[in-house]
N, C-alpha and C positions, 0 to 999 in steps of 0.2 A: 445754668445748663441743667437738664435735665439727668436724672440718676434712675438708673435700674439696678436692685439690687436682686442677687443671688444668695440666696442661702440653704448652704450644703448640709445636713446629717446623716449621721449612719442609723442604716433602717434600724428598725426598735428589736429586731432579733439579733443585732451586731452586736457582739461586745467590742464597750468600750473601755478600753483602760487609761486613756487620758483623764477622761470623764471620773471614772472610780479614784485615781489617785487626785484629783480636787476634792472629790465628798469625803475621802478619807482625811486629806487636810483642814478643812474648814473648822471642827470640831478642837483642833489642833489650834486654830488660832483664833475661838472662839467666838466663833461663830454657830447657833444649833438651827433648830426648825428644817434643814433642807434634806428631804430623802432621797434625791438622783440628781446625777450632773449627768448632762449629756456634754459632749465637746462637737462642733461643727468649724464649717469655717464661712465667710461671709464675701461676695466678691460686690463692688460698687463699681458700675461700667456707668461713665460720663457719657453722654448722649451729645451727638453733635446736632441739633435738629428739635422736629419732634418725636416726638415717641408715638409708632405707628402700631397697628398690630401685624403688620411686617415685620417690623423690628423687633418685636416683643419674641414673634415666631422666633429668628433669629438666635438672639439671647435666648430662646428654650433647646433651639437643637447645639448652642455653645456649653450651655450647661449640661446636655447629655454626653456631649463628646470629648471634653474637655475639659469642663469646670469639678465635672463627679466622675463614680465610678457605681456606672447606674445598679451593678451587680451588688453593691455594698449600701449604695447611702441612696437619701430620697434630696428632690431640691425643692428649691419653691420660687417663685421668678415675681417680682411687685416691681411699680414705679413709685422712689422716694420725689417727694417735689423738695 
């Protein structure tokens, strides 16, 4: 079956403190080299079909109205095969 996947961030002017308290741990469990953690969250919508750009529309106005919070975070909308 076919997979469309979403994935959510907070625009790059949002603070995030999910994100900061990972950077501030990694260090901690040794781990170095990494300068920002961003946190998102990721949605995998199973496609019954094909994937039209119908569909795609779809799953773009799902992600504005429901998957994000267009005022805070950016998305980005792909087909996994």
């Amino acid at each position: 079956m076919p997979k469309v996947v979403v994935d959510v961030m907070p625009k790059p002017e949002i603070l995030d403190p999910q994100g900061k308290a990972v950077l501030g741990a990694l260090p901690r469990l040794g781990f170095s080299g990494i300068t920002d953690v961003r946190q998102g969250k990721r949605f995998e919508l199973e496609v019954a079909g094909e994937v039209t750009d119908e569909l795609l529309a779809d799953v773009e106005k799902m992600a504005e109205t429901l998957l994000s919070n267009p005022v805070i975070e950016n998305f980005t909308v792909r087909v996994e095969s």
